[in-house]
N, CA and C atoms as a LAMMPS dump frame, in Angstrom:
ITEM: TIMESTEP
0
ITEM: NUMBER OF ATOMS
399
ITEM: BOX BOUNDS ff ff ff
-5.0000000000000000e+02 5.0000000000000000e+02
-5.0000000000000000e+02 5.0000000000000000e+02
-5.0000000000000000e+02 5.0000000000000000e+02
ITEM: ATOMS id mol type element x y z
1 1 1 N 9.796 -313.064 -264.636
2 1 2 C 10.725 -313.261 -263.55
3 1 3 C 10.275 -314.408 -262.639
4 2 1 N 9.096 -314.271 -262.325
5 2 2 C 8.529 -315.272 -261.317
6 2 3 C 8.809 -316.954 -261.683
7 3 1 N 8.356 -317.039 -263.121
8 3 2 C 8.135 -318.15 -264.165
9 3 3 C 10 -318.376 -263.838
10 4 1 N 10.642 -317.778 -264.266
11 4 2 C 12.481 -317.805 -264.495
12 4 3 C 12.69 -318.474 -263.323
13 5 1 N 12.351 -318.33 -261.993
14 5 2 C 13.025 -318.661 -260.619
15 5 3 C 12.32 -319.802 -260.337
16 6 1 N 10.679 -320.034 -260.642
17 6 2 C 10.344 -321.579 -260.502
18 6 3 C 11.033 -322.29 -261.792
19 7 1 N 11.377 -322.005 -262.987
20 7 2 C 11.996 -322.921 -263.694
21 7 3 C 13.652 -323.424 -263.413
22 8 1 N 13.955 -322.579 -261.843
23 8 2 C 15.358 -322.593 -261.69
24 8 3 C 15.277 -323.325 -260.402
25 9 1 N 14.09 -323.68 -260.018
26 9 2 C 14.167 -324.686 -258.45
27 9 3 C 13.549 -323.915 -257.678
28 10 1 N 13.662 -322.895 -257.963
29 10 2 C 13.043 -321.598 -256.502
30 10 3 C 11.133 -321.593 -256.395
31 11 1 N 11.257 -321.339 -255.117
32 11 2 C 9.441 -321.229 -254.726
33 11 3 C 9.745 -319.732 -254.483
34 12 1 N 9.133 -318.555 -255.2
35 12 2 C 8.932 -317.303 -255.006
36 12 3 C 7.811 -317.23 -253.625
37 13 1 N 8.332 -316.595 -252.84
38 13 2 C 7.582 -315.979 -251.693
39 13 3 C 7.07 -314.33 -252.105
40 14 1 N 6.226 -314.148 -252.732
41 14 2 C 5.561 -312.491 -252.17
42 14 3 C 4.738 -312.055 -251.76
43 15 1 N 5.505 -310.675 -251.24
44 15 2 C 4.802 -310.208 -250.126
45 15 3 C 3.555 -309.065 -250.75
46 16 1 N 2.346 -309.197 -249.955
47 16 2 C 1.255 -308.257 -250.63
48 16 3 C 1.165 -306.965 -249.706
49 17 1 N 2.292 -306.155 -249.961
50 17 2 C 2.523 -304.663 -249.775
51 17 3 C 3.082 -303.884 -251.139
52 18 1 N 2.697 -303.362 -251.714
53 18 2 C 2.684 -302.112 -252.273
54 18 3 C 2.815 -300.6 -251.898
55 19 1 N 3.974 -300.147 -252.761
56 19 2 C 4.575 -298.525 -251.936
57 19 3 C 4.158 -297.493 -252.938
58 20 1 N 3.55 -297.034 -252.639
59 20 2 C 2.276 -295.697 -253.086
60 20 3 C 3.928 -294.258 -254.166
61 21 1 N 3.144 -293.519 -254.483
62 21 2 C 3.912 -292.702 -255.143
63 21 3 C 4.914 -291.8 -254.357
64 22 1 N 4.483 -291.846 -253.143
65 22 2 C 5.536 -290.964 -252.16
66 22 3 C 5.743 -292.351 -251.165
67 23 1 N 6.389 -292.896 -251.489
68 23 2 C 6.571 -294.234 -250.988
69 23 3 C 6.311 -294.597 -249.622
70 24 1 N 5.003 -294.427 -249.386
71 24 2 C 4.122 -294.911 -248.268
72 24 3 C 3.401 -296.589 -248.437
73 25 1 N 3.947 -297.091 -247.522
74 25 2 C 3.663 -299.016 -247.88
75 25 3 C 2.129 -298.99 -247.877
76 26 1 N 0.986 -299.853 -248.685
77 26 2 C 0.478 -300.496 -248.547
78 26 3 C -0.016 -301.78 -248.526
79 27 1 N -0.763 -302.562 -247.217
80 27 2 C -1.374 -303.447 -247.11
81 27 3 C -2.132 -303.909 -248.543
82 28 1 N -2.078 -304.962 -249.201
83 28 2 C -2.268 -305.195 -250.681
84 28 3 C -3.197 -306.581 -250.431
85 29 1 N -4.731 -307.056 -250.781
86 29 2 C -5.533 -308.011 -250.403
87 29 3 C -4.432 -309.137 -251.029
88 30 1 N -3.874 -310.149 -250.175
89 30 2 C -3.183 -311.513 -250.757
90 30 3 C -3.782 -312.341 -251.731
91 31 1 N -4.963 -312.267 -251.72
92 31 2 C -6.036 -312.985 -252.186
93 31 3 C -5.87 -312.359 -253.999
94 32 1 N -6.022 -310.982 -253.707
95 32 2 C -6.2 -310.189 -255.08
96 32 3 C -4.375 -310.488 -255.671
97 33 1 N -3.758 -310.304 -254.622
98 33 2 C -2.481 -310.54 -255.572
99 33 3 C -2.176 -312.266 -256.2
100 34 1 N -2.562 -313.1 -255.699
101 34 2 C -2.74 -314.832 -255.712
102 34 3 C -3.364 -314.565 -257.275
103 35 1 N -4.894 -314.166 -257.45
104 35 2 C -5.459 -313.735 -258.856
105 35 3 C -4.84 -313.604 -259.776
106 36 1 N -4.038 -312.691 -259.379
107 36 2 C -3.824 -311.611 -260.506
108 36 3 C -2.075 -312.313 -260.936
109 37 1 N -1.736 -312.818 -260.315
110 37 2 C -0.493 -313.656 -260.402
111 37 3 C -0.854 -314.853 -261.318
112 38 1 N -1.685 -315.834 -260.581
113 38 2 C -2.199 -316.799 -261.511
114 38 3 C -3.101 -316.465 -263.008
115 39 1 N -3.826 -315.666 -263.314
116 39 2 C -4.105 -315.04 -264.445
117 39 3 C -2.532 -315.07 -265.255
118 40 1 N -1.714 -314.107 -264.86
119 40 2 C -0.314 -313.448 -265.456
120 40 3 C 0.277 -314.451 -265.903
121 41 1 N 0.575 -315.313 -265.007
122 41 2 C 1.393 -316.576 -265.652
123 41 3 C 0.826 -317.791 -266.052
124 42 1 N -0.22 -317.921 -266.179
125 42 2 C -1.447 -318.679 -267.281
126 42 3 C -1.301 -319.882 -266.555
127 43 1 N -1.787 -319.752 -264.848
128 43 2 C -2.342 -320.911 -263.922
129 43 3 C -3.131 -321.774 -264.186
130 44 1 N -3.649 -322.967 -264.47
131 44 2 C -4.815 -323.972 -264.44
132 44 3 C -5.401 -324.067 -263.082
133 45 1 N -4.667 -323.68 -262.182
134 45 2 C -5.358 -324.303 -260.398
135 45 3 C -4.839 -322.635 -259.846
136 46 1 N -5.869 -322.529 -258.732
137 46 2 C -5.214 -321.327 -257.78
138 46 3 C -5.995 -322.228 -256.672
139 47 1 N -5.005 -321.952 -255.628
140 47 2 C -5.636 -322.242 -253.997
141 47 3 C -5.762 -321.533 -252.975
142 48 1 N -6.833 -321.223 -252.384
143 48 2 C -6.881 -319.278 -251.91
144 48 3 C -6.977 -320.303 -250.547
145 49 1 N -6.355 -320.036 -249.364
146 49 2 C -6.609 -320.955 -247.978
147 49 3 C -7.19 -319.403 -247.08
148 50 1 N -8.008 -320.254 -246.03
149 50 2 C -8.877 -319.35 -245.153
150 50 3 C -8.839 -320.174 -243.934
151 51 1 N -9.654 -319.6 -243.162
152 51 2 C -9.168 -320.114 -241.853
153 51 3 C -11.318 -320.76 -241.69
154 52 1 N -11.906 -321.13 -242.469
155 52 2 C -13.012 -321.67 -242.161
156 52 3 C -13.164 -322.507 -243.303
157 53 1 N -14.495 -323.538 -243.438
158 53 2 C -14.108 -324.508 -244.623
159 53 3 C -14.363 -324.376 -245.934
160 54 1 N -14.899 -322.518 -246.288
161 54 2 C -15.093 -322.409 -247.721
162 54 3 C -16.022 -321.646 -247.596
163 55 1 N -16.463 -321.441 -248.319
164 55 2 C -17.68 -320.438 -248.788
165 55 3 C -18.747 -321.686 -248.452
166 56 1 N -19.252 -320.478 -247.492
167 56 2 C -20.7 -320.809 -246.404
168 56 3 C -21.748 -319.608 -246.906
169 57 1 N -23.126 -320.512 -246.258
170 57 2 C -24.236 -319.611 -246.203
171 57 3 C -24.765 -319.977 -245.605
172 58 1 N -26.236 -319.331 -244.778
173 58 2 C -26.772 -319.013 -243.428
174 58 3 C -28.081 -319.162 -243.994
175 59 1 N -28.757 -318.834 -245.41
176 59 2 C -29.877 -318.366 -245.606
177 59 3 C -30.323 -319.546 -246.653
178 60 1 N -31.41 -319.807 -246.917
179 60 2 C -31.683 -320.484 -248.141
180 60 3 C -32.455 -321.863 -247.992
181 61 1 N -32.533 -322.886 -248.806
182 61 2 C -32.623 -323.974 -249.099
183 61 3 C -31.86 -324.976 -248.305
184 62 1 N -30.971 -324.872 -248.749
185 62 2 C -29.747 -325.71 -248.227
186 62 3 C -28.519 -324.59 -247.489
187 63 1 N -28.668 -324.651 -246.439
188 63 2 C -27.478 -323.814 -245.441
189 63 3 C -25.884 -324.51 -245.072
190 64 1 N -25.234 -324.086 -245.261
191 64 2 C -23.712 -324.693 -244.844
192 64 3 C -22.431 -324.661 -246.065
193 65 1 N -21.71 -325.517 -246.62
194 65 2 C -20.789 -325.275 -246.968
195 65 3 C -21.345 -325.661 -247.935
196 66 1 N -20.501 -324.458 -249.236
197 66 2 C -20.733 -324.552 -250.753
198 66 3 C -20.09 -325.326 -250.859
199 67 1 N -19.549 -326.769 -251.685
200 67 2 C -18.89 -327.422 -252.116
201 67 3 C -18.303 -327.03 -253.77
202 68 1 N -19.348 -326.66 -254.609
203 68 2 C -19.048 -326.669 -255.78
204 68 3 C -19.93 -324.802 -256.228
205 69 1 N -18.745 -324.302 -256.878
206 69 2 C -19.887 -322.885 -256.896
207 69 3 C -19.334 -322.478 -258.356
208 70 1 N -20.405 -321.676 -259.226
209 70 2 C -20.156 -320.907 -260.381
210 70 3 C -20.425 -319.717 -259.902
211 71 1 N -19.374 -318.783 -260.79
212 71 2 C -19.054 -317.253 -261.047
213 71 3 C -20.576 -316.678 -260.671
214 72 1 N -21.236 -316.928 -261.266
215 72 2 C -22.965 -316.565 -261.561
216 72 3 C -23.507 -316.478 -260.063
217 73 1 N -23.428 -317.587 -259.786
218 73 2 C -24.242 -317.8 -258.151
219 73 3 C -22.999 -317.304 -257.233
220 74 1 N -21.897 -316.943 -257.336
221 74 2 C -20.895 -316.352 -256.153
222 74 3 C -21.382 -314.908 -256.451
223 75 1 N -21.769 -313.998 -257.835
224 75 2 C -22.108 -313.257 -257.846
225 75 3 C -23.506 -312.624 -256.948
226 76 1 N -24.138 -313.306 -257.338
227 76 2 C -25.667 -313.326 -256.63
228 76 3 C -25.52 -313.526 -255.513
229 77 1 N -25.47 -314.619 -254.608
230 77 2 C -24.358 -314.48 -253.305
231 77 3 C -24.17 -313.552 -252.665
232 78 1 N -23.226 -312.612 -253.075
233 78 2 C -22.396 -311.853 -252.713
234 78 3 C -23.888 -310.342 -252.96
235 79 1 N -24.85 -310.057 -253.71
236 79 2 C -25.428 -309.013 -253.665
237 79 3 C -26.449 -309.252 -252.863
238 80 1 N -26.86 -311.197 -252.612
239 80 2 C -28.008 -311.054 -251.701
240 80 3 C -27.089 -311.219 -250.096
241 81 1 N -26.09 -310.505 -250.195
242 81 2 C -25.421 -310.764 -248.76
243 81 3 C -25.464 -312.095 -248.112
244 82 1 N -25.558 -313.566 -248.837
245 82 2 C -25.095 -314.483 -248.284
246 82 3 C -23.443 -314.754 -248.359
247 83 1 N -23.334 -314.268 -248.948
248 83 2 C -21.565 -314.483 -248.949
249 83 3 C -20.913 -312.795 -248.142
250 84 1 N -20.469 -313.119 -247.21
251 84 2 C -19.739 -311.762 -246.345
252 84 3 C -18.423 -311.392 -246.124
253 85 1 N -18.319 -310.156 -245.347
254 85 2 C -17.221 -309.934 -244.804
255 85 3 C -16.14 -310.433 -245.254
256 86 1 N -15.325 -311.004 -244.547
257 86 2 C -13.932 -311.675 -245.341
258 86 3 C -13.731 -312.275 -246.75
259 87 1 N -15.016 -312.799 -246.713
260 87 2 C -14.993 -313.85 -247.66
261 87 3 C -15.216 -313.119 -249.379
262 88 1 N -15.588 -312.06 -249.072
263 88 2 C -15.988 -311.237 -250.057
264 88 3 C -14.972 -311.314 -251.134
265 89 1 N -14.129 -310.676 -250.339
266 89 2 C -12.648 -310.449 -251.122
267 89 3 C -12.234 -311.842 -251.882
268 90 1 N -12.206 -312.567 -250.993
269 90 2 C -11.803 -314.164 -251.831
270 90 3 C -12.58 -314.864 -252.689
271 91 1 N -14.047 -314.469 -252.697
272 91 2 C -14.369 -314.716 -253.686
273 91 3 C -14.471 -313.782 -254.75
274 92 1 N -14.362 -312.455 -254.943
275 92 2 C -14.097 -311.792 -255.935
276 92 3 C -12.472 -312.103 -256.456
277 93 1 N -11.667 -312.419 -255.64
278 93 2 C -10.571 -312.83 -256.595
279 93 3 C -10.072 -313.646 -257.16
280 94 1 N -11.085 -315.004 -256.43
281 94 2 C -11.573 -316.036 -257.671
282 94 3 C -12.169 -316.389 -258.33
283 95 1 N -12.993 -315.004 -258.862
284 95 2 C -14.116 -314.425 -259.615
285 95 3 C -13.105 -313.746 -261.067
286 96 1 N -12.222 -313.21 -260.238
287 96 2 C -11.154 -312.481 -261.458
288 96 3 C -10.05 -313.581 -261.883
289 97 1 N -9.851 -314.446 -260.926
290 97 2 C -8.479 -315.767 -261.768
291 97 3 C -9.386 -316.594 -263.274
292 98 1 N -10.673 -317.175 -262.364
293 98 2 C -11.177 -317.827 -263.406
294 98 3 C -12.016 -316.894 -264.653
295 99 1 N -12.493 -316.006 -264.322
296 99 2 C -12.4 -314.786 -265.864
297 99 3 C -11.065 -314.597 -266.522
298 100 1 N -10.15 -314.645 -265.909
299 100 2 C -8.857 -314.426 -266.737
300 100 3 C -8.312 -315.573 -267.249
301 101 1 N -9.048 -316.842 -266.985
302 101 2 C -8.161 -317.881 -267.855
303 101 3 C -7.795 -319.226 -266.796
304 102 1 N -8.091 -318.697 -265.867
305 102 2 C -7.565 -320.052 -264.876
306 102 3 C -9.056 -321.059 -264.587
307 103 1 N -8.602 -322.647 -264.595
308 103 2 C -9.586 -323.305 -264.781
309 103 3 C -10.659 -323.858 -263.896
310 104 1 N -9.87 -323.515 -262.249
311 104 2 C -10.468 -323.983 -260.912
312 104 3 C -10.001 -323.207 -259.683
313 105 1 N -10.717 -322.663 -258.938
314 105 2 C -10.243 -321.97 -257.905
315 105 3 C -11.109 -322.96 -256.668
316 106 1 N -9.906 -323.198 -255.69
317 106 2 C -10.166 -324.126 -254.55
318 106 3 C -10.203 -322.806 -253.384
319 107 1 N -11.005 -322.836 -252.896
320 107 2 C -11.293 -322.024 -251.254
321 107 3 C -11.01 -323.156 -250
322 108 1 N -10.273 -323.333 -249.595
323 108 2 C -9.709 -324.462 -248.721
324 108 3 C -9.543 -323.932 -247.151
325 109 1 N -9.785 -324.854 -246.066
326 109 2 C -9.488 -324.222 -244.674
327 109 3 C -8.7 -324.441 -244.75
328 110 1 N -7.076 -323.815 -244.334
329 110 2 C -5.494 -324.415 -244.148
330 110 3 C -5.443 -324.479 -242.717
331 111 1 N -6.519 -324.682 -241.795
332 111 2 C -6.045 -325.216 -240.491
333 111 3 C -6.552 -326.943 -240.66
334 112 1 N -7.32 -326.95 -241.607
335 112 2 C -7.947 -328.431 -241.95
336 112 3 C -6.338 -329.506 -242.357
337 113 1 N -6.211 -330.536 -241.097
338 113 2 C -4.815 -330.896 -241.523
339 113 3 C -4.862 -332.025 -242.885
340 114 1 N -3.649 -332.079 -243.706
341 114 2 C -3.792 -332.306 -244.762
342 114 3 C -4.828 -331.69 -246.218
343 115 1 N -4.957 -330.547 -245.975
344 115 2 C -6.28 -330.395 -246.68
345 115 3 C -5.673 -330.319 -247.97
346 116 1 N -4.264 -330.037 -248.186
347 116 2 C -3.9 -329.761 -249.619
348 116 3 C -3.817 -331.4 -250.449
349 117 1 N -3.237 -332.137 -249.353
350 117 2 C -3.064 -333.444 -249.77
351 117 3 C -4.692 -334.049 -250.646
352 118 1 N -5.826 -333.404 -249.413
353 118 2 C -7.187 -334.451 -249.725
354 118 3 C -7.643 -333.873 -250.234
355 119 1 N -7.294 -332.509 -250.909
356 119 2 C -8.318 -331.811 -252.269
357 119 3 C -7.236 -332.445 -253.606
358 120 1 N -5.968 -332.316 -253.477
359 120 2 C -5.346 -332.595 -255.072
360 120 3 C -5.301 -333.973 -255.037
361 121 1 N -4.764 -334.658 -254.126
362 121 2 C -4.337 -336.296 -254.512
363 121 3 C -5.827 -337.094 -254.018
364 122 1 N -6.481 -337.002 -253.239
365 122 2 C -7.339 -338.156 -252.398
366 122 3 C -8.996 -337.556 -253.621
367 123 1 N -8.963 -336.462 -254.171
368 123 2 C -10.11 -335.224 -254.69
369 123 3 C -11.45 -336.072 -253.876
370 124 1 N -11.14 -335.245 -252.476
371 124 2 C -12.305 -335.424 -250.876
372 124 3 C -13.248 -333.94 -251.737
373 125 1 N -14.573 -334.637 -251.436
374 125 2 C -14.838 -333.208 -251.248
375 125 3 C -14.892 -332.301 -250.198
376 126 1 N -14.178 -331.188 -249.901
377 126 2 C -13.513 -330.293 -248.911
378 126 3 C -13.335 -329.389 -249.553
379 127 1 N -13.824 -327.868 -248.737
380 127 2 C -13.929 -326.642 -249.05
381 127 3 C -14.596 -326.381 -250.431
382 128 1 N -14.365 -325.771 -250.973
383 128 2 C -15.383 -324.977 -252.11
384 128 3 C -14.535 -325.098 -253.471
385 129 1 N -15.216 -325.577 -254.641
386 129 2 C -14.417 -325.779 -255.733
387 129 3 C -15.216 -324.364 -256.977
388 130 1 N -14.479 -323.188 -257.063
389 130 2 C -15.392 -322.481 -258.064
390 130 3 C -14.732 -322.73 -259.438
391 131 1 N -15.931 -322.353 -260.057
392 131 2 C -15.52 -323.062 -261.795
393 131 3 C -16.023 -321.798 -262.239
394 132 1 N -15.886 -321.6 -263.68
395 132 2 C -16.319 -320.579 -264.84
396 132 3 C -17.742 -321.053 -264.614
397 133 1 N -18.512 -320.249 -264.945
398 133 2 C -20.129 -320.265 -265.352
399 133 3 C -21.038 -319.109 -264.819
């Protein structure tokens, strides 16, 4: 269906609520539905936007913004608690796009102006690019 309405001109808008078996709405992670969408309809690019410039860390060697990250080290990351809170979620669900088949997941700030322009057309490095590995 989704595929049918972009091949007909339409930009599908959905919404990440889900209605339980006694049809009580739930709040549904956007992030996990973005995944699991791009997996389904056999995406090459997903772009998860956040309101900071990507997957950061506090601890280590080198502190500040990941630019370039594999599955492997977002994993590790995420158990030595350098990767947190919010961010958790977004990177586990571009942990699950690129296991399912998709080839690049961009973590982008969308208050950063132009940022969509200077990651696809200008390729700035800006925000976090995760790959398979």
């Amino acid at each position: 269906m989704i595929l049918k309405l972009v091949d007909s001109g339409y930009i599908p808008v959905i919404a990440s609520v889900g209605i339980g078996e006694e049809g009580k709405p739930y709040n549904i992670n956007a992030d996990t539905i973005a995944a699991e969408l791009a997996v389904a309809i056999g995406a090459t690019r997903l772009i998860l936007m956040t309101d900071v410039e990507g997957v950061m860390v506090n601890r280590g060697a080198t502190p500040g913004l990941l630019t370039k990250i594999q599955i492997s080290q977002a994993q590790r990351l995420i158990e030595e608690g350098e990767i947190r809170a919010g961010m958790i979620p977004k990177v586990q669900a571009a942990i699950r796009a690129l296991e399912g088949g998709v080839d690049r997941v961009y973590i982008l700030n969308g208050y950063r102006r132009n940022c969509l322009l200077d990651k696809l057309f200008e390729d700035k490095e800006i925000g976090t690019d995760m790959v398979n590995g």
